[in-house]
C-alpha positions in Angstrom: -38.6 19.8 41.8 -35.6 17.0 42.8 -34.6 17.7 46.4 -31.0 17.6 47.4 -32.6 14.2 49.1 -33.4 12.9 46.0 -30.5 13.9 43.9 -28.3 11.9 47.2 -30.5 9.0 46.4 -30.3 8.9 42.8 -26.9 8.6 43.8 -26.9 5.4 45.8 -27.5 1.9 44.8 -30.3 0.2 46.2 -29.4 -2.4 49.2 -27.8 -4.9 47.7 -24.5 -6.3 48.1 -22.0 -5.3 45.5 -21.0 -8.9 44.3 -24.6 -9.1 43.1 -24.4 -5.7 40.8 -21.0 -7.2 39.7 -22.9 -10.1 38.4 -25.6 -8.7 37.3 -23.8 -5.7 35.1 -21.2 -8.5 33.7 -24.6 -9.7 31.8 -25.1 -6.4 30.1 -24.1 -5.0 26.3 -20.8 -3.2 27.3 -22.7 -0.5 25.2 -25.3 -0.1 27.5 -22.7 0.0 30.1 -20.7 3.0 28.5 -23.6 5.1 27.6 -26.2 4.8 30.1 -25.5 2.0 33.0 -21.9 4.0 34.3 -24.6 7.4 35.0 -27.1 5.2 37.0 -25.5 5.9 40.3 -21.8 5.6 41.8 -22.0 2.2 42.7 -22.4 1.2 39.0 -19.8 3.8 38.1 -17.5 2.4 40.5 -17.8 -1.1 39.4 -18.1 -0.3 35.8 -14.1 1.1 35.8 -13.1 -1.5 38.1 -10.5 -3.2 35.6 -11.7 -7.0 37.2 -14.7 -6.4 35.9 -13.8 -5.1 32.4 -11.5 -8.1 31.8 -14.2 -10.0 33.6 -16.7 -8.8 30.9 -14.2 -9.3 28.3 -13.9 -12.6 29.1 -17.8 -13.6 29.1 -18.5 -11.9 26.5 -19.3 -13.4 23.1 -16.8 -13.6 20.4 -17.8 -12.3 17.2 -15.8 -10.9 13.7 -15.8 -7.3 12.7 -15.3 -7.3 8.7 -15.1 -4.0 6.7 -17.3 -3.8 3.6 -16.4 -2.5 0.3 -17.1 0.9 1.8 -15.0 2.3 4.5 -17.5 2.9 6.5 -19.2 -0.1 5.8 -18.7 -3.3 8.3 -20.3 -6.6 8.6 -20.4 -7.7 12.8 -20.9 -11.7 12.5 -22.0 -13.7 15.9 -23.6 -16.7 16.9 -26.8 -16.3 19.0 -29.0 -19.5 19.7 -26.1 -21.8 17.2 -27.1 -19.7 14.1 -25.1 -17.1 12.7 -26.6 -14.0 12.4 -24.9 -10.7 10.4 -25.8 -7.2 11.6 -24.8 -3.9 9.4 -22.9 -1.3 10.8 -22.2 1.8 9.8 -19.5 3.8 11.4 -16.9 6.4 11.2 -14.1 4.2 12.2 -10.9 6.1 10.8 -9.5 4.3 7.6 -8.1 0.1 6.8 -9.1 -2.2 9.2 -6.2 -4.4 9.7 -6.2 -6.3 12.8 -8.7 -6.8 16.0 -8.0 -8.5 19.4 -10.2 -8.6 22.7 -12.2 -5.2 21.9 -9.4 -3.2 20.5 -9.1 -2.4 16.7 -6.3 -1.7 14.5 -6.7 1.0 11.7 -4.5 2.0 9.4 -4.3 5.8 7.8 -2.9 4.8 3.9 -1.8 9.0 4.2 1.3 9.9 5.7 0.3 13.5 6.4 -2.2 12.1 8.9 0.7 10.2 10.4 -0.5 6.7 11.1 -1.7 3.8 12.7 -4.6 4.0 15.1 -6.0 1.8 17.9 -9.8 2.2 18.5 -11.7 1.0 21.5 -15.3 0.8 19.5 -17.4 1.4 22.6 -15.9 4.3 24.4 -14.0 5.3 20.7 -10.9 6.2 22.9 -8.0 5.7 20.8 -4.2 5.7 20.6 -2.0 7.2 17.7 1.3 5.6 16.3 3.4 7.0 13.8 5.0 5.3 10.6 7.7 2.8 11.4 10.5 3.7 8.9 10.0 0.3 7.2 6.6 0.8 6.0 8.0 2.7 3.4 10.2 0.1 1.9 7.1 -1.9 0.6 4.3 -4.0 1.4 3.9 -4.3 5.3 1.3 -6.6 7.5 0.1 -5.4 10.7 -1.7 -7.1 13.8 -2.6 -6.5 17.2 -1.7 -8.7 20.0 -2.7 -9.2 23.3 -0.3 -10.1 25.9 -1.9 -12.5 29.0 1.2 -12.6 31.5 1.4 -9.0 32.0 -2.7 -7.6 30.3 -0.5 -5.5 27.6 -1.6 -4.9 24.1 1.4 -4.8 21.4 1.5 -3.9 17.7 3.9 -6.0 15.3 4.1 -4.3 12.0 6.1 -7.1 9.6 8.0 -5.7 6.2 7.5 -8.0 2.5 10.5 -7.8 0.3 12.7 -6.9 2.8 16.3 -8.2 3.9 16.9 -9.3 6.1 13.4 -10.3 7.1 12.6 -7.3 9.9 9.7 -6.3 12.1 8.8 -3.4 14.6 6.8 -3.9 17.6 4.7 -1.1 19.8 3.2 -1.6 23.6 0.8 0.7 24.0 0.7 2.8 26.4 4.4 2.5 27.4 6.1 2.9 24.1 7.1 6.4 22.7 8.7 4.6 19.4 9.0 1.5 17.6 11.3 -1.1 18.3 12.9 -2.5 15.9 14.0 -6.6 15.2 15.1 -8.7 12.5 16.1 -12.7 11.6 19.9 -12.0 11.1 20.2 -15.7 9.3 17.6 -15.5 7.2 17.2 -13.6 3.6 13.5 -13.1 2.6 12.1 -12.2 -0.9 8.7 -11.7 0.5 6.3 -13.0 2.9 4.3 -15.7 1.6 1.7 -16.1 4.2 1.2 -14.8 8.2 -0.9 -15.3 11.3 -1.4 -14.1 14.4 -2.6 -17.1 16.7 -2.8 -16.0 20.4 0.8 -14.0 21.6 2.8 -15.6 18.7 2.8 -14.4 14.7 3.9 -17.0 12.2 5.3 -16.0 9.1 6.1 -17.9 5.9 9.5 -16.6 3.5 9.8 -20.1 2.3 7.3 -23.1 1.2 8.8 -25.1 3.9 10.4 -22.6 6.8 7.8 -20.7 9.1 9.2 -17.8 11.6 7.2 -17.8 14.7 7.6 -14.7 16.8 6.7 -14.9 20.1 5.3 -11.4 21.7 6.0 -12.6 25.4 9.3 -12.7 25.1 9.8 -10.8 21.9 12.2 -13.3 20.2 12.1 -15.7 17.2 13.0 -19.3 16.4 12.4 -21.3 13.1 9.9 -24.1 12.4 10.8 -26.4 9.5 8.3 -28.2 7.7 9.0 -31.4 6.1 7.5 -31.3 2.2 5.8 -34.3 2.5 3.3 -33.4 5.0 2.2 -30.5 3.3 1.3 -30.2 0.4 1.8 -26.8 -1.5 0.7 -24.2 -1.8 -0.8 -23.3 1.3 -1.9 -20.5 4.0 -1.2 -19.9 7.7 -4.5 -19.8 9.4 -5.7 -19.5 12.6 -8.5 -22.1 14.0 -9.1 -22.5 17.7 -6.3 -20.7 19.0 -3.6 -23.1 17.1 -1.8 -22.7 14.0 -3.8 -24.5 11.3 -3.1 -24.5 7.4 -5.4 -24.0 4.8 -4.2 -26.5 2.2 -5.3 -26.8 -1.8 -6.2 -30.2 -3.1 -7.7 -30.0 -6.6 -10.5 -27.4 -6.3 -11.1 -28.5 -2.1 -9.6 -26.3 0.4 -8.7 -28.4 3.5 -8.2 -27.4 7.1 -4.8 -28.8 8.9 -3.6 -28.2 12.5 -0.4 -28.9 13.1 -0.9 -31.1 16.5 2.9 -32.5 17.1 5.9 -30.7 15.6 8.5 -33.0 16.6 6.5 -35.3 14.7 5.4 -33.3 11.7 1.8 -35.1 12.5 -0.8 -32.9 10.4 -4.6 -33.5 11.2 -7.0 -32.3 8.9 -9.9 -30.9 10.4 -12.4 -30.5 7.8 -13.1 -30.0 4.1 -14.6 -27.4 2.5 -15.7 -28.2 -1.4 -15.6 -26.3 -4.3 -13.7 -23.4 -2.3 -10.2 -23.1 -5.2 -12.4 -23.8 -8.6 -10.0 -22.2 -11.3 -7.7 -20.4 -8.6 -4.9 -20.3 -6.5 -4.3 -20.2 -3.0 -3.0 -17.3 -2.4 -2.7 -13.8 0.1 -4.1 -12.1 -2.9 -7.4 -14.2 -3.7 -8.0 -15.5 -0.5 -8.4 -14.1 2.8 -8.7 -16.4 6.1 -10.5 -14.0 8.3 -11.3 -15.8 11.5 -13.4 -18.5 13.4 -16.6 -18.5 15.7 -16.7 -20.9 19.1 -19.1 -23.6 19.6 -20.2 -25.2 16.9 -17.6 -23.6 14.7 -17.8 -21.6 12.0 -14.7 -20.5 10.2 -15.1 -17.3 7.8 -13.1 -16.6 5.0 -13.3 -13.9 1.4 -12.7 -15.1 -1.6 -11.8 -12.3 -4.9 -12.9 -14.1 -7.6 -10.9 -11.4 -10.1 -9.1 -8.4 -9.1 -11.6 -5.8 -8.5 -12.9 -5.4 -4.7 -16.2 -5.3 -5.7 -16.2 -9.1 -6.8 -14.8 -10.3 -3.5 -17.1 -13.0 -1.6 -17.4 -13.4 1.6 -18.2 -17.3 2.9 -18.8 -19.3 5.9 -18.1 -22.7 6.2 -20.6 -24.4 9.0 -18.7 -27.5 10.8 -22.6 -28.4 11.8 -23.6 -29.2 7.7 -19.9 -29.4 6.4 -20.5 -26.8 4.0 -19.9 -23.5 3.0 -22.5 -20.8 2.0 -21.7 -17.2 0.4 
């Protein structure tokens, strides 16, 4: 039978400074760390909800791409462990559309408007917070993502309207805001929205072939980036690669990687080439889905439809390593 001695001991952490549990917890599965490693004792406990440590862990921890399968409560997690990329299965209960992830949060969205809403999941503790509809969602199609804010460790929700005019947006903080606040480009007329991207704390968005709306989260206001014709060549979709906006460009049946390294400029570097990728199709929001990148030696992950049932989409990595892609 435990003693009350042994219950207090249970209760301590061996003799050992607490800088070297810091370190040694910040190499643990934040899994582990929620289920079992926060019950070990209070020292662990204490550390474990210190928030340097949880952005300490965010920080370390390895990047990976959470993909939702055919299913709903199908998903795909993709990593890189020893430079391969390896695929797990997962099967959860993660409530409705998977729109938009950023440093361990998740953004869902409920296509029922009785259930009210869009939902933020943390996937390891499964906490969550709730928003209601923005009034615009029901003027059309709508894109949503989740963005996290460095300066002041906020997360915000932009929720951008298609077919609207002017073009308008709402934007939630969590945790502060009651309601969405609403914005719009005043000088600008939009028939839909060709292409968007969130890359880091701003969201790009195309209305024209040439004219790209960048939205800046910070400071929550907008300015215009005009593209000159001859650098691009059309059609084309706003991707993120590296943390900078990139395009994904169409020549012949080659998809080709572009950063955009000096605006002033209009200097556009292509990165890579990926073969094969547009045989008999078009680039477009519709057919083709740019779903993220991997560090090191990068691999960027993208989903082809190859007709217009979800049940013949692809999924494809291209591996900077081989120059290739593989489904």
């Amino acid at each position: 039978m435990a003693t009350s001695n042994n219950k207090k001991q249970m209760n301590e952490s061996p003799f050992l400074p607490l800088e070297v549990f810091f370190n040694i917890l910040l190499c643990l599965p934040a899994e582990f760390l929620f289920n079992c490693g926060r019950y070990v004792c209070k020292a662990w406990a204490q550390i474990i909800r210190d928030p340097i440590f949880i952005k300490s862990h965010v920080l370390m921890s390895k990047s990976g791409l959470l993909i939702q399968g055919r299913l709903p409560q199908n998903f795909l997690f993709v990593e890189i462990k020893d430079d391969k990329l390896q695929e797990r299965h997962l099967k959860h209960n993660f409530p409705g559309m998977l729109l938009s992830g950023c440093r361990g949060l998740l953004l869902f969205y409920l296509p029922d408007p009785c259930k009210s809403a869009f939902r933020v999941l943390n996937p390891i503790t499964m906490q969550e917070e709730i928003l209601p509809f923005p009034f615009g969602t029901f003027r059309g199609d709508f894109r949503c993502y989740i963005v996290y804010i460095s300066q002041t460790e906020e997360y915000k929700v932009i929720c951008l309207y298609s077919k609207a005019r002017p073009l308008n947006w709402d934007v939630w903080t969590l945790g502060i805001d009651r309601e969405w606040r609403s914005f719009f480009a005043p000088t600008y007329d939009s028939e839909d929205i060709l292409s968007s991207v969130s890359v880091a704390e701003v969201v790009y968005v195309t209305v024209k072939p040439t004219n790209i709306i960048a939205i800046n989260l910070v400071i929550e206001k907008f300015g215009f980036i005009e593209l000159s014709r001859e650098i691009l060549t059309l059609p084309y979709l706003c991707v993120d690669v590296k943390n900078t906006l990139s395009f994904l460009v169409k020549q012949g049946a080659n998809a080709c990687i572009c950063v955009l390294r000096d605006l002033e400029k209009q200097e556009l570097v292509k990165v890579c080439e990926i073969k094969d990728t547009f045989r008999g199709m078009d680039v477009s929001s519709d057919r083709f889905a740019s779903i993220g990148w991997l560090e090191n030696n990068w691999f960027y992950v993208f989903q082809r439809r190859l007709s217009g049932h979800l049940r013949n989409n692809r999924l494809e990595v291209y591996d900077q390593n081989i120059g290739k892609a593989r489904a």
